[in-house]
C-alpha positions as CSV (number, residue, x, y, z in Angstrom):
1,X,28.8,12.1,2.0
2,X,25.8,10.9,0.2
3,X,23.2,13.2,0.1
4,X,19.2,12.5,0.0
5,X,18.3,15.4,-2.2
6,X,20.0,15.4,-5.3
7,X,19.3,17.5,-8.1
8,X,17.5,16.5,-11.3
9,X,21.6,16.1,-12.8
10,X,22.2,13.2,-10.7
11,X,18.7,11.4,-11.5
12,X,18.8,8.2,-14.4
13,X,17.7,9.4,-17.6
14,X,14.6,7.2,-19.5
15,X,17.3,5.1,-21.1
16,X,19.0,4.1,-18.0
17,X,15.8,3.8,-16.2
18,X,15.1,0.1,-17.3
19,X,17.5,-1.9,-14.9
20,X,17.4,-5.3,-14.2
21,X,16.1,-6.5,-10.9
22,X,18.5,-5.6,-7.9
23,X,21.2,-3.6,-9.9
24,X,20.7,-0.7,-8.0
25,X,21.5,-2.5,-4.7
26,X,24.3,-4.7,-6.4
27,X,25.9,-0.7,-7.7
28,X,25.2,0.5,-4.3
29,X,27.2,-2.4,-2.6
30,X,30.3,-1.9,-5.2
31,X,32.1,0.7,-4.2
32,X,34.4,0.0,-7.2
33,X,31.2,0.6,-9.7
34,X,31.4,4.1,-11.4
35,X,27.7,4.4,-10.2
36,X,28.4,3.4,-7.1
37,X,27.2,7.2,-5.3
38,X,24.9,7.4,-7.4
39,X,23.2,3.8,-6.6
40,X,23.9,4.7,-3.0
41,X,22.2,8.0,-3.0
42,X,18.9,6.6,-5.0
43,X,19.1,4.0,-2.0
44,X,19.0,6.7,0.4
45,X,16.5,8.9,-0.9
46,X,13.8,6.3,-1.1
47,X,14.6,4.5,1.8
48,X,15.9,7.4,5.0
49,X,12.3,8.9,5.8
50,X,10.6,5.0,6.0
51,X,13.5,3.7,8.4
52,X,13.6,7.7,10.1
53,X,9.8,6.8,10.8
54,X,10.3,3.2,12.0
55,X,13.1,4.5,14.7
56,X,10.4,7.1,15.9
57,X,7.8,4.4,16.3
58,X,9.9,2.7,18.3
59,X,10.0,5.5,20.8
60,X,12.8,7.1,20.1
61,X,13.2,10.7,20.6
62,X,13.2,13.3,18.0
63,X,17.0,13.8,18.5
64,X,17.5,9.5,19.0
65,X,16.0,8.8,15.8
66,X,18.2,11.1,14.1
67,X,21.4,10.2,15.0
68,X,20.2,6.4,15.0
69,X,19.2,6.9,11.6
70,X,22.6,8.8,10.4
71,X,24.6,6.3,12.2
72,X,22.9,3.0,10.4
73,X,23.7,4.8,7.5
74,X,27.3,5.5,8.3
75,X,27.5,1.5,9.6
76,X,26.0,0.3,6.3
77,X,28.8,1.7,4.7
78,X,31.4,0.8,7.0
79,X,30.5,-3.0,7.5
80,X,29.3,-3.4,4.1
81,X,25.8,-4.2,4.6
82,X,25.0,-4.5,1.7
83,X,27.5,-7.1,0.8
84,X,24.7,-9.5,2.1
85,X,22.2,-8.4,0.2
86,X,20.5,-10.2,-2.7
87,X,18.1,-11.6,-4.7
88,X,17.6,-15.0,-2.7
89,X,17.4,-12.9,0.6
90,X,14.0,-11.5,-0.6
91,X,12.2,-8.0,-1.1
92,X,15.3,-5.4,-0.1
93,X,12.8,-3.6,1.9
94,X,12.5,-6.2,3.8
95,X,16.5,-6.6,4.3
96,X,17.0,-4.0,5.4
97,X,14.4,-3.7,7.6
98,X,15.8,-6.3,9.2
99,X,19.2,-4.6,8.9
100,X,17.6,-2.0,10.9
101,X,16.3,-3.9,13.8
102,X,19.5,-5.5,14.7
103,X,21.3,-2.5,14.6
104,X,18.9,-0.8,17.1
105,X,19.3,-4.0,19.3
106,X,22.9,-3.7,19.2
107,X,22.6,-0.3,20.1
108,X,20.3,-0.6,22.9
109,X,22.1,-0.3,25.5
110,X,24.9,2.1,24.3
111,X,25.2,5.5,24.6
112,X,24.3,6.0,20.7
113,X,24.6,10.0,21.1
114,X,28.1,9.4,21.8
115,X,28.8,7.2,19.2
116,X,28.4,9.4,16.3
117,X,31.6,8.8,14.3
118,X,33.1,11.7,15.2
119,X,30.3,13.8,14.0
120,X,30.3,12.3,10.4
121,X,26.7,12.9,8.4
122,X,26.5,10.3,5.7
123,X,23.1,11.9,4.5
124,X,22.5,15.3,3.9
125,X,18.4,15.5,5.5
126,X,16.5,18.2,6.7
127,X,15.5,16.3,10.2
128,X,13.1,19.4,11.2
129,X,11.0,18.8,7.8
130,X,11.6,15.0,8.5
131,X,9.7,15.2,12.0
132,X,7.5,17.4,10.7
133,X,6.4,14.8,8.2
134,X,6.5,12.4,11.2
135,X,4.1,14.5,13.4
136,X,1.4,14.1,10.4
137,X,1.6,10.3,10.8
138,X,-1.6,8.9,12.2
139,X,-2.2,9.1,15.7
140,X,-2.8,5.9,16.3
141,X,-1.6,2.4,17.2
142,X,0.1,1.2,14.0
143,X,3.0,-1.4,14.0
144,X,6.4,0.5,13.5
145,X,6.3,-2.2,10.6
146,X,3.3,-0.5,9.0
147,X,4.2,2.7,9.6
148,X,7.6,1.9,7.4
149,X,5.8,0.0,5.0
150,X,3.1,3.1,4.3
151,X,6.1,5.3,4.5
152,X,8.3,2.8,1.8
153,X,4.9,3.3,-0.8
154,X,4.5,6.9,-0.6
155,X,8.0,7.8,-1.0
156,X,8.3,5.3,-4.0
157,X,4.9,6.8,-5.6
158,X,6.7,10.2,-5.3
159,X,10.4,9.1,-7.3
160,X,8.1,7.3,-9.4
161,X,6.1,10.8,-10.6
162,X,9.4,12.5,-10.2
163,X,11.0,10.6,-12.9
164,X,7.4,10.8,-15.3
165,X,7.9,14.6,-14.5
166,X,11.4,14.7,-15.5
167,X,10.7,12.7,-19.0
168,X,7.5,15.2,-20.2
169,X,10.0,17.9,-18.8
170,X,12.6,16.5,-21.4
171,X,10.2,16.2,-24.4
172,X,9.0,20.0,-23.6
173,X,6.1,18.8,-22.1
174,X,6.2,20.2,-18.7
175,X,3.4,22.4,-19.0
176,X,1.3,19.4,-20.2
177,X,2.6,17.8,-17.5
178,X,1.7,20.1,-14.7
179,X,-2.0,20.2,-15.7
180,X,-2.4,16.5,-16.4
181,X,-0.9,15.2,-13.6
182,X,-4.1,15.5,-11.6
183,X,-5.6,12.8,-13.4
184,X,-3.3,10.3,-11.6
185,X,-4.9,11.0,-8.1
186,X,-8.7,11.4,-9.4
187,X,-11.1,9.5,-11.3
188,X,-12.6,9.7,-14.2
189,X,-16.0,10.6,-12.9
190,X,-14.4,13.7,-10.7
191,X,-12.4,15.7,-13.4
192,X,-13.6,18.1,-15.8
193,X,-13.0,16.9,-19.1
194,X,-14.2,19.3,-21.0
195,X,-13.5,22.8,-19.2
196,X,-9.5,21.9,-19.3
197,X,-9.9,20.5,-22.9
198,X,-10.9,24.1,-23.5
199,X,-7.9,25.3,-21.7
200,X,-5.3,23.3,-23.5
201,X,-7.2,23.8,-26.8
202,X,-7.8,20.2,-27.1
203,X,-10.9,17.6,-28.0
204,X,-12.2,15.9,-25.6
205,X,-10.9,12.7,-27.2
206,X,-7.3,14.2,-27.6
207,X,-7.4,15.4,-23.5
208,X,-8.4,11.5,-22.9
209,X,-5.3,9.9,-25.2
210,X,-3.0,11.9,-23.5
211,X,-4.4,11.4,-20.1
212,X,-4.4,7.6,-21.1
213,X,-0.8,7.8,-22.2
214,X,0.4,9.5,-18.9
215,X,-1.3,6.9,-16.6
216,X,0.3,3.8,-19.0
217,X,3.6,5.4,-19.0
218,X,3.1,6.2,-15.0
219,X,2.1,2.4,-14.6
220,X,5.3,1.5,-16.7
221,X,7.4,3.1,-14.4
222,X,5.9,2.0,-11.3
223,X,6.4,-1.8,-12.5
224,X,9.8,-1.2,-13.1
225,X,10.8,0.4,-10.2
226,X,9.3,-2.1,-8.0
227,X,11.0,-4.9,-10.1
228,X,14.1,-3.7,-8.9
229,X,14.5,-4.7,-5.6
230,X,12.2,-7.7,-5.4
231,X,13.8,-11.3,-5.6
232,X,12.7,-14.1,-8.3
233,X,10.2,-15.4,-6.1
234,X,7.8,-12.1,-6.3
235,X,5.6,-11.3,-8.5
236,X,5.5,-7.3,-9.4
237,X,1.9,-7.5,-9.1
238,X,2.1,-8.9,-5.8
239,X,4.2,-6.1,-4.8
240,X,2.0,-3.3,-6.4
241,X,-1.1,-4.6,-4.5
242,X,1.3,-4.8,-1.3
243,X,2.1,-1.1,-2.0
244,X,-1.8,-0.4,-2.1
245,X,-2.8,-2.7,0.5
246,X,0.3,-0.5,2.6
247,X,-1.2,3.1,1.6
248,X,-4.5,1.8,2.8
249,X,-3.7,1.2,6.6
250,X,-3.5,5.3,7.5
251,X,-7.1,4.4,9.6
């Protein structure tokens, strides 16, 4: 069983943090590769609450969209979905979207409840916080499609500060860390400067170098992460501004 929430143990360290575009999904497909779980599970952590929303959107019930969701899990492992995937097959999100949609077709008109592999649970999630995430959604008339493509950014914004959380953590820095961090959701105009200068017992200009170092190093990661499941074709920055563009439809 692979589980969605994994301790800090089982999360890349800096060094092995700078992968080539589509490793992970190339580990995740090999079950021979000694990082194969641990490619899987990074897999299902960023990807189970985006496809979790997408089934809901569709209309599925509460109780629907979690089995659907466990089972596509289970069959991606069982017929080797991910045998498929690959770089000339485009952005993975957008595989396995479509992954996703002809699983639910073939399911349609099957009695999915009864279908659940004899009770097997490839991913260990906490549904009840998962549809309490979904009830905060937007009330309104987005696209299933935008709802998994918001739901894609956000969770990828969170591993991304995750893993910058777990590198100041690993310098000593965690304390740094936990006040600073604000500066990644607030401008420069809205933050006081000076009052938490005080509090660190810092300069101004030393508060501003560190806050400049945590937003390059955040940006660093970002590009990174998005690089590795995009195909040749796509630019990174493309991608980023899709990310924003994505986080920008909750009207």
């Amino acid at each position: 069983m692979v589980s969605a929430n994994r301790d800090n143990s089982e999360r890349p360290s800096r060094g092995q943090f700078a992968t080539t575009q589509w490793s992970l999904i190339l580990s995740a497909a090999d079950r021979s590769s000694p990082r194969w779980q641990q490619s899987l599970g990074e897999l299902c952590q960023l990807y189970w609450y985006p496809l979790y929303a997408f089934v809901r959107r569709q209309g599925c019930t509460t109780s629907e969209a979690e089995d659907l969701t466990q089972e596509f899990f289970l069959r991606m492992l069982e017929k080797g979905y991910l045998d498929a995937a690959g770089p000339e097959k485009g952005k993975f999100r957008t595989f396995i979207l479509v992954c996703l949609r002809r699983f639910l077709a073939n399911e349609h008109d099957r009695q999915v409840t009864q279908k659940r592999g004899g009770g097997q649970r490839v991913l260990s999630i906490d549904f009840v916080a998962a549809e309490s995430r979904y009830q905060c959604e937007p009330a309104d008339k987005q696209t299933p499609e935008r709802v998994f493509d918001r739901r894609w950014a956000l969770a990828l914004l969170d591993l991304v500060i995750e893993r910058l959380e777990r590198e100041y953590a690993e310098s000593g820095k965690q304390s740094l860390f936990d006040r600073l961090k604000v500066f990644l959701v607030m401008d420069d105009t809205r933050t006081p400067y000076a009052d938490l200068a005080r509090e660190l017992k810092l300069s101004e200009s030393a508060l501003k170098v560190a806050v400049h170092r945590l937003r390059r190093r955040y940006g660093q990661l970002l590009s990174a992460e998005v690089a590795r499941t995009l195909d040749g074709r796509t630019n990174v920055r493309e991608e980023i501004n899709a990310l924003i563009c994505a986080l920008g439809r909750s009207k």
